[in-house]
N, C-alpha and C positions, 0 to 999 in steps of 0.2 A: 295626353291629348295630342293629338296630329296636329303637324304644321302643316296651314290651308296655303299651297302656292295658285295663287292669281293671276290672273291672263287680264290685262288692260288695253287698253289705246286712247292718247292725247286727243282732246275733240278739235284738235289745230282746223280742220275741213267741217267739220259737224253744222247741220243747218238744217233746214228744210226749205226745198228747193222744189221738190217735186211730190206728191200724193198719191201714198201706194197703201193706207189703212184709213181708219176712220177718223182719228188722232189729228192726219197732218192738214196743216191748211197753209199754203204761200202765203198767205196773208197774216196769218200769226205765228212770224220766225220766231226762234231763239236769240235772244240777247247773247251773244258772242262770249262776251267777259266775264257772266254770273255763269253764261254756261260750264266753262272755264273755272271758275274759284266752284263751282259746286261737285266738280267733276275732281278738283284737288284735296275735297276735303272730303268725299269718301277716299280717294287713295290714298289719306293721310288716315281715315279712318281702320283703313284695314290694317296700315303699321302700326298703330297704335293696339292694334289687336292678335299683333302679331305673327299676321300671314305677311309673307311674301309676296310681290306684285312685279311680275314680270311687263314690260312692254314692246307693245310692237309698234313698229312705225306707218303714221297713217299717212293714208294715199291720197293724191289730190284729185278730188274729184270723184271723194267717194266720203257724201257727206255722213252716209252711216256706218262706215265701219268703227267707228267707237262704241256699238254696240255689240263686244267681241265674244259677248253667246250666241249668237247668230252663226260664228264661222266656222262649227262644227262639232265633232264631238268627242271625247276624248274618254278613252280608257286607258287604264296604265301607260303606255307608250306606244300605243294606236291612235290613230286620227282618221276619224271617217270627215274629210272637210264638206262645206255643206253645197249645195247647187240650189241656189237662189231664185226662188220662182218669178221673182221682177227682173225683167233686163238691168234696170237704174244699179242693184246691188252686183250684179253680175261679178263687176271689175274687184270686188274685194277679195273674190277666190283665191287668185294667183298670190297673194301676198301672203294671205293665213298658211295656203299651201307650203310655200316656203319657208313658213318661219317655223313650221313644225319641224318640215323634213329639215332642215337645218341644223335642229336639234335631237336629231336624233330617234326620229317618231317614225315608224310604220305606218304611211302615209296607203289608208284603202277607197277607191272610189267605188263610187255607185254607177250602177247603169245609167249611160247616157239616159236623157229624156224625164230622169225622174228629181223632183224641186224635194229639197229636205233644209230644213233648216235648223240642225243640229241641237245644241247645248239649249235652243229656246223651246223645242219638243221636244224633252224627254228630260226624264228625271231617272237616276239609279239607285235601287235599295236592294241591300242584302244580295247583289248579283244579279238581280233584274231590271231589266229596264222599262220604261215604261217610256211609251212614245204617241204623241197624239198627232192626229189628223184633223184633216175641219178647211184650213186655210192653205198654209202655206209647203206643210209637207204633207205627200201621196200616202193614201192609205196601204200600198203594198210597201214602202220606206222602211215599216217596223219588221214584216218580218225580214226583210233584206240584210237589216241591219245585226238582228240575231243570228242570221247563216255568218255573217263576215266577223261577228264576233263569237260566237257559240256561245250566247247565253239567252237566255229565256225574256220574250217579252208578253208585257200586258199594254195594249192597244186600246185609247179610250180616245174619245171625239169630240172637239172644239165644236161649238153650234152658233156661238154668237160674236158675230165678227168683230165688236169694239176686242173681244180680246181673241185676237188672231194665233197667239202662241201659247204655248202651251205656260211659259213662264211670267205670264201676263197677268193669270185665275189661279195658280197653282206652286205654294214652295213647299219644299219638302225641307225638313231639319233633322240631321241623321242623328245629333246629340238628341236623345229623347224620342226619337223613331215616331215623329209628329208632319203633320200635312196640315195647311193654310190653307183653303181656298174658297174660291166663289161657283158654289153650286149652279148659278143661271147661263155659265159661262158651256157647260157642259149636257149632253144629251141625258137620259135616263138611266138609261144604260149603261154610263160612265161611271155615272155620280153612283150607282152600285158598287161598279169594282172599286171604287176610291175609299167609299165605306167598309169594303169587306177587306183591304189589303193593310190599309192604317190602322193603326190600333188607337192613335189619338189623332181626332180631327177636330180640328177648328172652322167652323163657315164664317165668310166673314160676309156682310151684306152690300148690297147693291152701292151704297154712300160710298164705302170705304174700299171697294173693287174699283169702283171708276178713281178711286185717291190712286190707284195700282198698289193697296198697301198689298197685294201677293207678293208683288214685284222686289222680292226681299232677298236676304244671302243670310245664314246664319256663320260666324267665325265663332268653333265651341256652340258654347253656350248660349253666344253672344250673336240677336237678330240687328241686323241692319235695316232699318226700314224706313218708307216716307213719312213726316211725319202729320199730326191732325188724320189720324187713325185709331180715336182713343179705346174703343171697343175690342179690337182686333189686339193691342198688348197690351192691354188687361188682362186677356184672357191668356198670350202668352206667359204676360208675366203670373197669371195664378200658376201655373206649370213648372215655372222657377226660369224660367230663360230672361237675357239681361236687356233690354231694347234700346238701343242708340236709335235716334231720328231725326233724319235730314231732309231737307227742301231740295229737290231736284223737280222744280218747276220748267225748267228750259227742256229737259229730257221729254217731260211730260208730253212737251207739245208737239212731239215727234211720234207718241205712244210707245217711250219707251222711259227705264228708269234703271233702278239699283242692280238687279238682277241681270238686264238686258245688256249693264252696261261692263258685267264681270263673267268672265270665262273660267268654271274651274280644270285647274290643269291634275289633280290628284284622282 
């Protein structure tokens, strides 16, 4: 089995301060310090599961970049970093930017003008990509994104704004060539290609979508998930896959969680 190396960031700035999805409200912050022990114990969870967890240093002033699938996207040692379609995220570009090329990553941009927001729309299987639209990335982002990498994409559409990203409704687990998601989240039209390209899908329901149990990572075998999702790993676990699950209530109230809050770098 492959070692999963991980892209993190400390929620030192993490807050909600300003409302840019359906999720935030200034009036129900995150608790600082649970934010904090819950954000340490998945990245104690992922050692323990033995991926690597790289971090990068957060910026002040940029109370989401802790959510470091957001900052772009990563193929072997390319980086398409992402262009943020809210001003407030703007400022977290230049830092992902850097800590890619820093290491050594073939750093590609996109056409001025166009908002993509990387690792959180789009998912890779088997050398394809697959990249949604709806919210926060342009519908011409996908094919843009297949010229600058030369590989094949499938293009499906976010409809319903509580879940604005594509990794919100939707995980994919390559141990097992399995798809998690939330059909309501998705147009018709989608919810076809999603059907006809997995060979094992799981829907989870409306209850357990708003829990964001999509909003998962698998390491191996092994799913990370929110937990009080009892439907949704049952039925992983009939499949044979192993389910850890943690409370990441403080994320939540940001509309963001497990997935949103891990970058894979492999």
């Amino acid at each position: 089995m492959k070692k999963e190396n991980l892209l993190m960031c400390r929620p030192t700035y993490f807050d909600v301060v300003y409302e840019i999805n359906p999720w935030m409200d200034v009036d129900n912050r995150p608790d600082k310090q649970l934010a904090l022990e819950q954000w340490e114990r998945l990245r104690q969870t992922y050692l323990d599961l033995g991926a690597e967890v790289e971090l990068v240093e957060p910026v002040p002033d940029q109370p989401d970049m802790v959510f470091t699938a957001n900052a772009g996207l990563v193929l072997g040692k390319k980086f398409i970093p992402s262009r943020f379609k809210f001003d407030e995220r703007k400022g977290e570009e230049p830092a992902f930017r850097r800590w890619f090329a820093d290491r050594g990553y073939e750093v590609l941009d996109l056409p001025e003008g166009m908002s993509f927001e990387g690792e959180a729309d789009r998912i890779l299987r088997h050398g394809k990509i697959l990249v949604a639209n709806g919210f926060r990335s342009d519908p011409v982002v996908a094919y843009e994104v297949g010229r600058m990498l030369g590989v094949d994409i499938l293009r499906i559409r976010l409809v319903n704004p509580k879940f604005y990203h594509l990794d919100t409704c939707l995980a994919y687990f390559e141990e097992g060539d399995t798809v998690l998601y939330y059909p309501g989240a998705f147009d018709e039209e989608s919810r076809e290609k999603i059907k006809k390209e997995f060979p094992r899908v799981i829907e989870a329901d409306i209850d357990e979508a708003e829990r964001y149990v999509c909003n998962c990572i698998n390491v191996g075998t092994t799913i990370v998930m929110n937990k009080n999702c009892p439907k949704a790993q049952a039925a992983l676990e009939k499949m044979g896959y192993q389910i850890v699950t943690l409370d990441m209530s403080e994320y939540l109230k940001s509309g963001g969680s497990i997935k949103c809050l891990t970058l894979r770098l492999d």
